[in-house]
N, C-alpha and C positions, 0 to 999 in steps of 0.2 A: 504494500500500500504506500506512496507518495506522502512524503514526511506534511504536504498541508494536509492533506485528509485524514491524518491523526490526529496534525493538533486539532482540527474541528473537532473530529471525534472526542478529543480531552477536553473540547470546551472551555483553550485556553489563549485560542486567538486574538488579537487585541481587533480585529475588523468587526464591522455591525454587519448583523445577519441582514440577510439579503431582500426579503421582502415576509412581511407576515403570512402570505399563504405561503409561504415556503421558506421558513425561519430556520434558520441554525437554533439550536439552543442558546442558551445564556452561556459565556465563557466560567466553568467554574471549575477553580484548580482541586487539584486533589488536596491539598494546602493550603487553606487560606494565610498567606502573610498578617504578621501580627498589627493591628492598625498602628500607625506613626505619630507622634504628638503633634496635636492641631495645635494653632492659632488661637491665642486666646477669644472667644465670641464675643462680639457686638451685646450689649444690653437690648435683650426684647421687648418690643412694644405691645400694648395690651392686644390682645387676640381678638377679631370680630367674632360674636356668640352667634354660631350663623344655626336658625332654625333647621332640626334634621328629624328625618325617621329612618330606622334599619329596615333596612332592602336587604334580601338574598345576605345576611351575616355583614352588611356595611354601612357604614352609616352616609343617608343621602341627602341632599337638599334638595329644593325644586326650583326649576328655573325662574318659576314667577319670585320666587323671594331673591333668586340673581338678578331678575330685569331691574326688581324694586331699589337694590340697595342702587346699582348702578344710575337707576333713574333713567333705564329703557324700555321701549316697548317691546312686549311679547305677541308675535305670533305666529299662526302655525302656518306650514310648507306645505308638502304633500298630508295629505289628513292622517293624522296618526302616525306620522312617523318623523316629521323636522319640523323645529321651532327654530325660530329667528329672534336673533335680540337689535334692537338699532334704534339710533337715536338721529339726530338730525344730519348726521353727513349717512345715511342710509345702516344698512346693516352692516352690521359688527360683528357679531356673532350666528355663527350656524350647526344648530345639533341634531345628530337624528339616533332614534331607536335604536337600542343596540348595536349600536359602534362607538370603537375607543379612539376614533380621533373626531376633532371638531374642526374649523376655519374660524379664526379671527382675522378681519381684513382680508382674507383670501386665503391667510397663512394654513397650512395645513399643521394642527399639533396633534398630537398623541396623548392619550391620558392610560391611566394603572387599569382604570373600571371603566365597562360599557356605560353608555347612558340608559337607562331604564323608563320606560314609559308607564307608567300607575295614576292610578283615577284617571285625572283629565289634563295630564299634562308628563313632561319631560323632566328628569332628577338625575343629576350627576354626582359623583361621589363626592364627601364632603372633603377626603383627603386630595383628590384632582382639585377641587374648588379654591382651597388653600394655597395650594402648594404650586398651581401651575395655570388655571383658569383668572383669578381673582388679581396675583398678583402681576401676571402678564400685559390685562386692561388696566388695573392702576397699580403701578409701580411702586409710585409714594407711597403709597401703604404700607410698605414693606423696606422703606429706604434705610432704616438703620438693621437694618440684616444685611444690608450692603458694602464691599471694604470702602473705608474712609475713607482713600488716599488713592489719586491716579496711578493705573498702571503702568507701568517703568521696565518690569524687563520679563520679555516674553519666551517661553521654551517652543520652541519648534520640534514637534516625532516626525519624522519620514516614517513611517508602518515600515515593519520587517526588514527584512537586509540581509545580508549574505547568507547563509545558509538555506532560509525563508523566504522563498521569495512572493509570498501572500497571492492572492488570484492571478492568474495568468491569461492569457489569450495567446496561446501555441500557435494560432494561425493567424497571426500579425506578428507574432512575436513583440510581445509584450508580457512585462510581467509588474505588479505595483509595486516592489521595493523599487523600481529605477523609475518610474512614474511620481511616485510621494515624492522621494526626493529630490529632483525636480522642482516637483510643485514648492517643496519648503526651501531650495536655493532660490529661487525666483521672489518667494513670497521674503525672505531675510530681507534682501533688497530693497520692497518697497516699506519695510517696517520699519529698516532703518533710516532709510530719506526721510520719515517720519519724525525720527527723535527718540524712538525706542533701543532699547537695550534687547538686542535678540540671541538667545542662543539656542543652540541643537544639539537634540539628544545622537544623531550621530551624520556627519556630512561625507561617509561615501558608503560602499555597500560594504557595510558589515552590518553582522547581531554584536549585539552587547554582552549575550552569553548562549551559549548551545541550547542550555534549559530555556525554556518559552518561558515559563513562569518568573523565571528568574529576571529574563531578558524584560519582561512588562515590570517589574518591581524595581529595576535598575534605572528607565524612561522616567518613571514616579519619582523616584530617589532622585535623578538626576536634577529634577527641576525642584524639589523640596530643597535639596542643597544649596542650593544657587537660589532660594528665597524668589523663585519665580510670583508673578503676579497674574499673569496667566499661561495657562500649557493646551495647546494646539494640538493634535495629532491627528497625522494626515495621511488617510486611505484611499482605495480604489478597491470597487465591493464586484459581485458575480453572485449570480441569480439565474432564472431558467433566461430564452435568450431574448426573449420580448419583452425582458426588464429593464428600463432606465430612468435616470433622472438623480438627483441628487438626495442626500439626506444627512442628518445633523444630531450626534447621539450627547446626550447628557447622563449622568447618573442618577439614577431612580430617589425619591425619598426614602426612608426608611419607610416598610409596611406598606410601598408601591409596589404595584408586577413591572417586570419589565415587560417593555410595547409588545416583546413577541409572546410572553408567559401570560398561559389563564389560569395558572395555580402557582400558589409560592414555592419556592425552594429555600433551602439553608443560608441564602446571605437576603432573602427579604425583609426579615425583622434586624438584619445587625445595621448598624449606623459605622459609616468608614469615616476617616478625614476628609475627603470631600464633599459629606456630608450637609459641614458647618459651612460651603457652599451652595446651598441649592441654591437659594436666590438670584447671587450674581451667575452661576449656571445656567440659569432660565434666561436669565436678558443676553447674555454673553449667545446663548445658542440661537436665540430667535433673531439676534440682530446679526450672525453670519449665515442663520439659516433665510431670511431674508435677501440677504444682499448676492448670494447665489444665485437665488433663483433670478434676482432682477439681472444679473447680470449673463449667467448661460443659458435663459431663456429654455431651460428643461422643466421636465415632469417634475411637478414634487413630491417626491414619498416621503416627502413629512419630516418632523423636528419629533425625534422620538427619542426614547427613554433604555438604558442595556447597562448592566452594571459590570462592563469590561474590567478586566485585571487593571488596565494602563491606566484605568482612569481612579480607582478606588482608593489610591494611597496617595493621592496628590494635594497638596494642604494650599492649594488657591483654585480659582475658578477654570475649571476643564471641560473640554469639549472632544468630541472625536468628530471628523467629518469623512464622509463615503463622498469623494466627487462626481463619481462615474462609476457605471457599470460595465467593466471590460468583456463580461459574458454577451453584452450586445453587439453585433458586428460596426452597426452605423456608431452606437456610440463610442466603442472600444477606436474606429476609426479616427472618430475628434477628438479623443483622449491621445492617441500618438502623436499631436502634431504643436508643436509649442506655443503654437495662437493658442488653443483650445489650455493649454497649462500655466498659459501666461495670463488670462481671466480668469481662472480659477484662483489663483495667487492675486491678481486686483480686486477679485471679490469677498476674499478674505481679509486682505488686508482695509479695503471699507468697513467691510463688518467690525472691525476691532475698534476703526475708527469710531465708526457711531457709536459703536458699546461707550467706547471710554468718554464719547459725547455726552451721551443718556445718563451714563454716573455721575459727572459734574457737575449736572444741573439737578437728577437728584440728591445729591452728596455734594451741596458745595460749597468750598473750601473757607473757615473759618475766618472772621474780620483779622487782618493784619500779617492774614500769611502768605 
């Protein structure tokens, strides 16, 4: 068996599964590494007491107490199966009957739980509502969960490397350790024209260590050492062959499924160091999951949720991104060609920019500094 196909097998790959009808599992080592000391946390602000009922073992809210708090209107799509929430620049939000992603602004996200439809209307989970509905529309809400201090110096993962060479396409001859890498030499460039401090977990093709496991704890380590402020890591995914489009993985909350899991596993109830992340996680992913799509003009499969190895031990805000799908021929084609990697690296490197936009102005910087 071909050394990718076991580590899929061990479920220790640091790429996001391919698409939910046909998901790899959750990456889970035989070994969970021991978590790393966080960051000390931000002072929490009083929690919104959002009215719920337990649904199916979870506890739910209903959309009309979300139109209410927001001060939108609610109504319904197709009958019985999608409500709309929108206020005067039109609709905002779009949910339907059992499914776990929604659209805000068009954006496609993923949530832990289906939406559920009971009496006479639509109920999303109370932990989605919190943790990735609520604070996504207003942010402020949640601004001192957010780090104080602009970002300064960012890690760069090129995915896999020497030994590994992560999805391939044999008949282009392409493989994503020399694609990612790439994509984060190109993308160093324009971070640093910027005024950022960048560095990389490795700039030519190697692995960091033979062990997979090892090798994703090293990537973490690397940028925990160096007091990163954020950590990048950057793939190229493969699916059946009429897959493509971009997507943008973050780490799940504590007591979330991952996008692809409909039942928990052994790391759903623990809380890792990036944990004390989600929040700037959420903005971080949705402003490069964003600015991808504006700028390659692809499918969106979404800003979804996978509790990778790479990403668990990292003590600032992390993201993994899939740019392409090398299992498609048409895309796997535009992914060869350095226009096509050279927008993928301008569209990242915008996304960072607005992120650290968006912080400033909710996080901003105290009279006299």
């Amino acid at each position: 068996m071909a050394l990718a196909s076991v580590l899929v097998g061990l479920g220790v790959t640091a790429c996001a599964q391919p698409a939910v009808a046909a998901a790899k599992p959750d990456p889970v080592p035989a070994a969970a590494p021991a978590p790393a000391p966080v960051r000390a946390a931000p002072s929490r602000p009083a929690a919104k007491l959002w009215p719920f009922v337990r649904l199916r073992g979870a506890d739910y809210v209903s959309l009309k107490d979300v139109a209410k708090h927001f001060g939108l209107k609610l109504a319904w799509g197709k009958p019985t199966l999608t409500q709309t929430l929108a206020d005067s620049r039109g609709v905002r939000f779009n949910f339907e009957n059992n499914q776990r992603d929604f659209f805000l602004d068009g954006q496609r996200i993923f949530m832990g739980a289906p939406v559920l439809l009971e009496k006479d209307g639509l109920w999303i989970s109370k932990l989605d509502l919190i943790k990735i509905v609520a604070p996504l529309f207003r942010p402020n809400e949640r601004a001192a969960l957010l780090p104080a201090t602009a970002p300064r110096t960012i890690v760069l993962d090129a995915g896999h490397g020497g030994i590994d060479p992560g999805t391939e396409n044999k008949k282009l001859g392409l493989n994503e350790k020399t694609l990612a890498l790439d994509v984060v030499l190109r993308l160093r460039k324009l971070l640093e024209r910027e005024g950022w401090k960048v560095l990389l977990t490795r700039s030519d093709d190697r692995e960091l260590s033979r062990s997979k496991i090892v090798d994703l704890q090293m990537r973490a380590d690397f940028a925990n050492r160096h007091a990163a402020d954020l950590f990048l890591s950057i793939h190229f995914n493969a699916a059946d062959a009429a897959v493509s489009g971009v997507e943008v993985y973050s780490l799940p909350a504590q007591f979330m499924l991952s996008s692809s899991s409909d039942r928990k596993d052994e790391l759903t109830d623990q809380v890792f160091p990036n944990n004390r992340f989600d929040y700037a996680n959420l903005l971080l992913g949705a402003a490069l999951h964003r600015s991808l799509l504006a700028t390659l003009k692809t499918p969106d499969r979404g800003y979804k949720r996978a509790r990778w190895g790479v990403l668990r031990p990292v003590e600032c805000p992390a993201v993994l991104v899939e740019c392409a799908y090398l299992s498609n021929t048409a895309e796997a084609g535009r992914a060869a060609t350095p226009e096509f990697r050279q927008k993928v690296a301008e569209a990242i490197s915008d996304g960072v920019r607005n992120y650290a936009a968006e912080l400033a102005v909710l996080r901003p910087a105290a009279p006299g500094r």
